[in-house]
Residue frames relative to the residue before (quaternion, step in Angstrom):
aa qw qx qy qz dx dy dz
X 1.0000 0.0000 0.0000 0.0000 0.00 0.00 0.00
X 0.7603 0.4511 -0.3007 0.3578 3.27 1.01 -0.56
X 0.6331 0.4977 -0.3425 0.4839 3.34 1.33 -0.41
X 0.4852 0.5745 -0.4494 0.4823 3.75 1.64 -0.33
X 0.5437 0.4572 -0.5365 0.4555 4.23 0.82 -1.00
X 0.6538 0.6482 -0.3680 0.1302 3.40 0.30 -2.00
X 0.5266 0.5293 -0.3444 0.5692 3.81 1.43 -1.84
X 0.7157 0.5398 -0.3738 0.2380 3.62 -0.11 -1.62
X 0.6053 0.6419 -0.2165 0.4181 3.41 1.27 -1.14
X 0.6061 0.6800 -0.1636 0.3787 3.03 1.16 -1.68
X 0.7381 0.4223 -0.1402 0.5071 3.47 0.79 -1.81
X 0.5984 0.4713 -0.5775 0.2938 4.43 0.49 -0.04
X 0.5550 0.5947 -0.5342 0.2300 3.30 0.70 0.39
X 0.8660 0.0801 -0.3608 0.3368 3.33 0.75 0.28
X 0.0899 0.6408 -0.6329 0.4251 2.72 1.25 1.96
X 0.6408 0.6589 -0.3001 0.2555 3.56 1.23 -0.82
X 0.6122 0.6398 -0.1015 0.4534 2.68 1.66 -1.79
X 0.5541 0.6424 -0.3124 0.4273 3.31 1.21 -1.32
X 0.6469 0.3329 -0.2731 0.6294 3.92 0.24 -1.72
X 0.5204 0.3978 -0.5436 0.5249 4.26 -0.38 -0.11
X 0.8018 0.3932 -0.3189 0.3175 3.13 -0.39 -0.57
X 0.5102 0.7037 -0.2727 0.4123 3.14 1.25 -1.22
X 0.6884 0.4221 -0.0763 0.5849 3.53 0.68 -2.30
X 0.7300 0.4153 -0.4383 0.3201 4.04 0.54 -0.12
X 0.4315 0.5281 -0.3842 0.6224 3.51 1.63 -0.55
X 0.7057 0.5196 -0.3547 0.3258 3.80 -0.09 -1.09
X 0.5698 0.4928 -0.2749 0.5974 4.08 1.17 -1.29
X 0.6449 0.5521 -0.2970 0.4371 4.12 0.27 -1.89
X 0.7735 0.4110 -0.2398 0.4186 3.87 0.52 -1.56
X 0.5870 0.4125 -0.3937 0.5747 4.28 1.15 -1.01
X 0.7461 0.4863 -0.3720 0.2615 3.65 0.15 -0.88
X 0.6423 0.5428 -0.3461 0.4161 3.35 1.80 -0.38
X 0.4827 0.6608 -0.3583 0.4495 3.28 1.80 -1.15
X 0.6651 0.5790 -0.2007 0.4269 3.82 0.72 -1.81
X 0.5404 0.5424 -0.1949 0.6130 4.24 1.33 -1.09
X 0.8350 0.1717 -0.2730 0.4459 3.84 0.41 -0.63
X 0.5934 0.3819 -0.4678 0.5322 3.68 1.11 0.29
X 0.6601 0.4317 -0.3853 0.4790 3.54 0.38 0.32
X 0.5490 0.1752 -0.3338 0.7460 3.93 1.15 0.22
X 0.5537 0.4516 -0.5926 0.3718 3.60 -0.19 0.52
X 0.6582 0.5624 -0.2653 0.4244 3.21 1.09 -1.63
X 0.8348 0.3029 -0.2545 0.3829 3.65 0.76 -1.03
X 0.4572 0.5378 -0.5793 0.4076 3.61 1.21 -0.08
X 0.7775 0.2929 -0.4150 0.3708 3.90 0.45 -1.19
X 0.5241 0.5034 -0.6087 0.3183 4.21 0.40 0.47
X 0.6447 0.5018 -0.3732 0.4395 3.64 0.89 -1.04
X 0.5940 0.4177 -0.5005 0.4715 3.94 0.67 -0.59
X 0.7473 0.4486 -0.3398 0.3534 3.90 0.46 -0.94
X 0.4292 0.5433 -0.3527 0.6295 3.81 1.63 -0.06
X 0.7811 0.2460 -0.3988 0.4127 3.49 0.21 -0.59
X 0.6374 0.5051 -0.3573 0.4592 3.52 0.93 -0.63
X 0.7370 0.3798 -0.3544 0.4324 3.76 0.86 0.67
X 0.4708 0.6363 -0.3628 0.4918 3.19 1.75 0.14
X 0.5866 0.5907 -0.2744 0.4814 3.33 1.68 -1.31
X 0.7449 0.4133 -0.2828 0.4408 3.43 0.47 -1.46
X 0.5370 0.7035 -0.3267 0.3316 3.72 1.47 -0.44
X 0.7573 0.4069 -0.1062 0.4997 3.03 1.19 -1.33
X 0.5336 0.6050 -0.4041 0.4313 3.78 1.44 -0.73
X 0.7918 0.3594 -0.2267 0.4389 3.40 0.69 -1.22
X 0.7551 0.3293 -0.4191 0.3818 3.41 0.71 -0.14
X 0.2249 0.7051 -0.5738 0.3507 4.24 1.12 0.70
X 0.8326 0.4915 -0.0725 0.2447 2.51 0.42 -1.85
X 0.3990 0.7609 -0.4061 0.3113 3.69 1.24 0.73
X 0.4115 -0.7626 0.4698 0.1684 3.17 -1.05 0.22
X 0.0270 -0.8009 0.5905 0.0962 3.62 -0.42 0.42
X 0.4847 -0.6963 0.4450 0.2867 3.33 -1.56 0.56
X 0.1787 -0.8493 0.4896 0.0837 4.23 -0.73 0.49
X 0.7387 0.3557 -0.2625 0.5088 3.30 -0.04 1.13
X 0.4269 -0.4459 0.4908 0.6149 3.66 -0.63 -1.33
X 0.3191 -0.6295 0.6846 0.1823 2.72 -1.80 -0.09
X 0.2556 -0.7509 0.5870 -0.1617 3.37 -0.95 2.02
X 0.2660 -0.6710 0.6916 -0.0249 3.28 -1.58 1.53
X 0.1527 -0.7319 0.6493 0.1390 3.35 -0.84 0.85
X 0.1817 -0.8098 0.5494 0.0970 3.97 -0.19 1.25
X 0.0377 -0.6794 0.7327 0.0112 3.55 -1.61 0.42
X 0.8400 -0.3491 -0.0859 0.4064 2.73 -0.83 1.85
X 0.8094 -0.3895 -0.0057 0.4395 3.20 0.42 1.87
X 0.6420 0.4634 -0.2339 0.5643 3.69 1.53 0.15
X 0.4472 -0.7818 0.4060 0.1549 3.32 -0.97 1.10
X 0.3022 -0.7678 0.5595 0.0777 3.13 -0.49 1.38
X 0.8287 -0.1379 0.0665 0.5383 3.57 0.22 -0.38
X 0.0374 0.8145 -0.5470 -0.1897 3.72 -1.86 -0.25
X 0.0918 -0.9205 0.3796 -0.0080 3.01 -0.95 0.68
X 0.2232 -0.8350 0.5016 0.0369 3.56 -0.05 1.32
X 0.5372 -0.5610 0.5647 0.2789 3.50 -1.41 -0.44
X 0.2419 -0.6883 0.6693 0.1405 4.13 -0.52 0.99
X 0.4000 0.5168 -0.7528 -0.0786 3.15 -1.75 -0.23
X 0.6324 -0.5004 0.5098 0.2996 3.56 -1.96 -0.53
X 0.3360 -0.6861 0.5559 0.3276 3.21 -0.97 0.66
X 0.5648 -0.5760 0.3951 0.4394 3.60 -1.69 0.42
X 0.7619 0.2510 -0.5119 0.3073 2.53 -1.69 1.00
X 0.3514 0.8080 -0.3151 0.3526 3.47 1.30 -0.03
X 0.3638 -0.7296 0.5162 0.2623 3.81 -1.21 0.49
X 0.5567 -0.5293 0.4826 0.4207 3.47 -0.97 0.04
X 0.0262 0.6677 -0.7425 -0.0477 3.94 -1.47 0.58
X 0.5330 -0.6484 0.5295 0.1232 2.55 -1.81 1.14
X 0.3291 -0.7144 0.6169 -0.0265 3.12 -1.50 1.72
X 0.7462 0.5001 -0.3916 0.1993 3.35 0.28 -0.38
X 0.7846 -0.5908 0.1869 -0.0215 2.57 -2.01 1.24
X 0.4844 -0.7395 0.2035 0.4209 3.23 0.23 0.58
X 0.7709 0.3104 -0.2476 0.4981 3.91 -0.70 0.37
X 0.3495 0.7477 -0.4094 0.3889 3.60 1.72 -0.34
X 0.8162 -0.2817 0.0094 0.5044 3.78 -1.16 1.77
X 0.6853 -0.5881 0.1943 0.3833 3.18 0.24 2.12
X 0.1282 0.6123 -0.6541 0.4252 3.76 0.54 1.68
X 0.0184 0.7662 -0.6408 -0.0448 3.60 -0.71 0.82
X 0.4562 0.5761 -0.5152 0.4411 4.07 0.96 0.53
X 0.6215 -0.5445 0.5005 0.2585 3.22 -1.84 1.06
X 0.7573 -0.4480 0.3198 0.3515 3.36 -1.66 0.16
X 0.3145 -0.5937 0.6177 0.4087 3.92 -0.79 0.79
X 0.8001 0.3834 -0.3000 0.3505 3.98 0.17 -0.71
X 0.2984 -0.8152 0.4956 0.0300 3.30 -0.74 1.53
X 0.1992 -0.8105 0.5505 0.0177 3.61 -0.55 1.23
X 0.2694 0.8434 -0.4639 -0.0290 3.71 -0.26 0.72
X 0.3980 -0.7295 0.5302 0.1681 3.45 -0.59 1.08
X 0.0331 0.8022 -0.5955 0.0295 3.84 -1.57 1.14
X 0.1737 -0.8284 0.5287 0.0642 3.26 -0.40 0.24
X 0.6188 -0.4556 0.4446 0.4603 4.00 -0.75 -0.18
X 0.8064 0.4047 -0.0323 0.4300 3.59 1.13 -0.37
X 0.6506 -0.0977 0.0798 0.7489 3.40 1.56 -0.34
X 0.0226 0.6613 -0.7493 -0.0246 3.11 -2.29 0.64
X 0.2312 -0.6806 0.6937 -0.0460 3.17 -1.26 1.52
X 0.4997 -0.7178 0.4410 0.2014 3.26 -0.90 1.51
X 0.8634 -0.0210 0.0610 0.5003 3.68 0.48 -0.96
X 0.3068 -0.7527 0.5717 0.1114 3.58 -0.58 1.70
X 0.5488 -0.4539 0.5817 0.3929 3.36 -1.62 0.04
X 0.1758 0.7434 -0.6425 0.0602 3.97 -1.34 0.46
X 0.2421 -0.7381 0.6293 0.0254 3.40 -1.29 0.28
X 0.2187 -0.7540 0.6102 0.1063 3.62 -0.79 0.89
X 0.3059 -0.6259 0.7149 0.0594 3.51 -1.35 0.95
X 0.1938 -0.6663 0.7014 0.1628 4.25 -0.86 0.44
X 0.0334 0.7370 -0.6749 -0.0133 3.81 -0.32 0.94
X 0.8805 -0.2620 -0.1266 0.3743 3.64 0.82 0.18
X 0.0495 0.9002 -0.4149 0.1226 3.10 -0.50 1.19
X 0.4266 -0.6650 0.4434 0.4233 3.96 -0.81 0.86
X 0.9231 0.0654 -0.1343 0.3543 3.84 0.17 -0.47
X 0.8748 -0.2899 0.2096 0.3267 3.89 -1.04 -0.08
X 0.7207 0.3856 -0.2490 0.5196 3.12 1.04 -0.83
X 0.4571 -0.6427 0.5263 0.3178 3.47 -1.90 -0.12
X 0.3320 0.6971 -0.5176 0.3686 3.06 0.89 0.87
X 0.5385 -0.7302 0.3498 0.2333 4.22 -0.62 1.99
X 0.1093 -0.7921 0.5967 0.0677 4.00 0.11 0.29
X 0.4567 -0.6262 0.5432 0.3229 3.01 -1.15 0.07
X 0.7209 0.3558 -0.2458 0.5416 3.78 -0.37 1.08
X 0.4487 0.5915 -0.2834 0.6070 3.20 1.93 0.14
X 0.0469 0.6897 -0.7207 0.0523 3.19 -1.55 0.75
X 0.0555 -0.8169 0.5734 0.0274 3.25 -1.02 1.40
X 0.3222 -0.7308 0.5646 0.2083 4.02 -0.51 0.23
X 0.0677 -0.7801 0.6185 0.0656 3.55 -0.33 1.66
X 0.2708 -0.6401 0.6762 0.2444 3.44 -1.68 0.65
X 0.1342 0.6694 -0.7268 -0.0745 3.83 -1.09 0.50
X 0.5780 -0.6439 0.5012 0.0101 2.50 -1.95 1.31
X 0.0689 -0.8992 0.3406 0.2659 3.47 0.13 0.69
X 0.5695 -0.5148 0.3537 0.5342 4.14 -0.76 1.22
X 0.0928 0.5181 -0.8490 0.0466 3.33 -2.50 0.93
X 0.4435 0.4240 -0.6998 0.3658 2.21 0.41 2.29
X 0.8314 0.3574 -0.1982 0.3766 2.92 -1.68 0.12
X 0.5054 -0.5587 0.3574 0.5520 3.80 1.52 0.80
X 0.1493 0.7856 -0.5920 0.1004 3.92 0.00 0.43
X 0.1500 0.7131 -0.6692 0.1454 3.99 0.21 0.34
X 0.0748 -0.7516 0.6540 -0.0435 3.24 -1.67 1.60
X 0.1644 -0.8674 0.4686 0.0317 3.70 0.53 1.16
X 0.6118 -0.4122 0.4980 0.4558 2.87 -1.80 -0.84
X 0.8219 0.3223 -0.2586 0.3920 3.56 -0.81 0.73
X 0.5642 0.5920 -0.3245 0.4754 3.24 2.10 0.27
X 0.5123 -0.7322 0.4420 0.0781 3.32 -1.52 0.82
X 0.2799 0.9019 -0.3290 0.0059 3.46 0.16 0.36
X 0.3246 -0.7946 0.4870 0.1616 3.53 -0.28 0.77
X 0.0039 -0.7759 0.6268 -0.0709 3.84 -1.33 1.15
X 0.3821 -0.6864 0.6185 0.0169 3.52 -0.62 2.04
X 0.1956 0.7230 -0.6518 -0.1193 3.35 -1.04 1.04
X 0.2246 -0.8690 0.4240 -0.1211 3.33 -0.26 1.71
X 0.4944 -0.7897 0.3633 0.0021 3.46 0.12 2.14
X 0.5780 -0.4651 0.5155 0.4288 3.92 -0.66 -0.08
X 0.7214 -0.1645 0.1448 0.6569 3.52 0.86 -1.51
X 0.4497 0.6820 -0.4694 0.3353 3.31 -1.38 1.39
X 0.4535 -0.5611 0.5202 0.4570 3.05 -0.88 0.04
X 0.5663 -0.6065 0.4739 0.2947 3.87 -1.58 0.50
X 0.4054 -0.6790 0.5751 0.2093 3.33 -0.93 0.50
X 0.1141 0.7886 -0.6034 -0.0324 3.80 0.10 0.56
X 0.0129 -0.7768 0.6277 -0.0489 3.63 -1.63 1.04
X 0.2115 -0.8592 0.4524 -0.1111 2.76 -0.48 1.88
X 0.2047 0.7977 -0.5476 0.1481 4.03 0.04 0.77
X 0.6472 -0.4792 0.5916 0.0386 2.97 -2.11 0.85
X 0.2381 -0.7105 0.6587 0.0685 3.74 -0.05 0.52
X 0.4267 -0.6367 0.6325 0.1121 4.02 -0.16 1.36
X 0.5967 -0.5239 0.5856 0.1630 3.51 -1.93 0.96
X 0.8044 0.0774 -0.2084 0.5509 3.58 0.36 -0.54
X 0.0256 -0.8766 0.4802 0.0191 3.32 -0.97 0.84
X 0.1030 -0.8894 0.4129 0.1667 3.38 -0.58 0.57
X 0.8154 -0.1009 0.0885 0.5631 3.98 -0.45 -0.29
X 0.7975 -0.3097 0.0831 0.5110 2.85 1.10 -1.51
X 0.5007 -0.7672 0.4005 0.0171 3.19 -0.93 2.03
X 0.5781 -0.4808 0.6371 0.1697 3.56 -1.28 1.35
X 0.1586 0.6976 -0.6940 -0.0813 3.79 -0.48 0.05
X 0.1571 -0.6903 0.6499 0.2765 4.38 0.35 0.73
C-alpha cells in the first residue's frame, strides 16, 4: 500500500502540468478577448476621424471667395445697392446660385444674403445674380465660373448707409463656410464707390 501511495504521488506532476496548462490557455484566450476590444475600439475611432475629416473637407470646398472690388452704386449719398464678383477657390465645389422662379422653379434662393450694421440685422436681403462667365446653362457656381451678384440694400425700417458708415454682408451658401464682407463707405462719394 505504501509503495501504491508512493507511484500515486509520483504521477501529480502532470496533474500539475495539466492545471498550468489549463491557466495558460485561460491568460492566451482573455488577453485575446481584451486585443479585440481594443482594435475594435480603435478601428471604430479612426472610421469616426475619418468620417470628420470627410465632412471637414466637403464643407469647407465648397466656399466662396470674392474677385475683383466690390462697388456701391449711391443715391443721394446713401447706398442703394452693391455688387461684387463670386467665384470658387481651387479646389472648391460648385454652389448653387439660382434664382428664384428661374425655368418655372417657384422656391426661394439656396444662397442667403444678410445685411448688419452696429444698429440692426436683417436676416435675408433681396439680390440678383448676373453669369458674366460661365462653361454651361445653368446657375449653378463652377469652378472657372464667375458670376456678378447685385444686392439690394434694406429701406426698411429707416436704414441710411452714408459716408463714414460700416456695414457688414453674410453671404451664406447651402453648405460652407460664410463669406462675410465687411466695408467702410469712404467720405467722398460719388454715384459709384470703389469700396477696397
Amino acid at each position: 500500500m505504501i509503495g501504491l501511495w508512493k507511484r500515486l504521488k509520483q504521477n501529480e506532476r502532470g496533474i500539475t502540468g495539466l492545471e498550468t496548462a489549463i491557466i495558460l490557455i485561460a491568460f492566451v484566450i482573455v488577453a485575446s478577448v481584451f486585443a479585440y476590444v481594443v482594435l475594435s475600439a480603435g478601428v471604430f475611432s479612426s472610421q469616426k476621424v475619418k468620417e470628420a475629416v470627410s465632412t471637414g473637407v466637403q464643407s469647407t470646398t465648397a466656399t466662396l471667395e470674392i474677385r475683383g472690388n466690390i462697388i456701391a452704386r449711391m443715391d443721394e449719398s446713401t447706398v442703394k445697392e452693391v455688387f461684387f464678383c463670386i467665384g470658387i477657390p481651387p479646389g472648391g465645389g460648385a454652389v448653387d446660385f439660382t434664382p428664384s422662379g428661374a425655368a418655372g422653379d417657384n422656391r426661394t434662393h439656396l444662397i442667403i444674403i444678410s445685411y448688419s450694421d452696429p444698429n440692426v440685422y436683417i436676416p435675408s436681403l433681396n439680390w440678383t445674380v448676373e453669369r458674366l462667365s460661365w462653361g454651361n446653362d445653368d446657375y449653378l457656381l463652377d469652378p472657372n465660373e464667375l458670376f456678378l451678384l447685385h444686392v439690394y440694400m434694406p429701406e426698411t425700417a429707416n436704414i441710411t448707409v452714408g459716408p463714414y458708415d460700416t456695414f457688414s454682408l453674410e453671404i451664406k451658401p447651402p453648405e460652407g463656410a460664410v463669406l462675410t464682407v465687411e466695408r467702410t463707405i469712404p467720405a467722398r462719394v460719388t454715384e459709384y464707390v470703389n469700396l477696397h
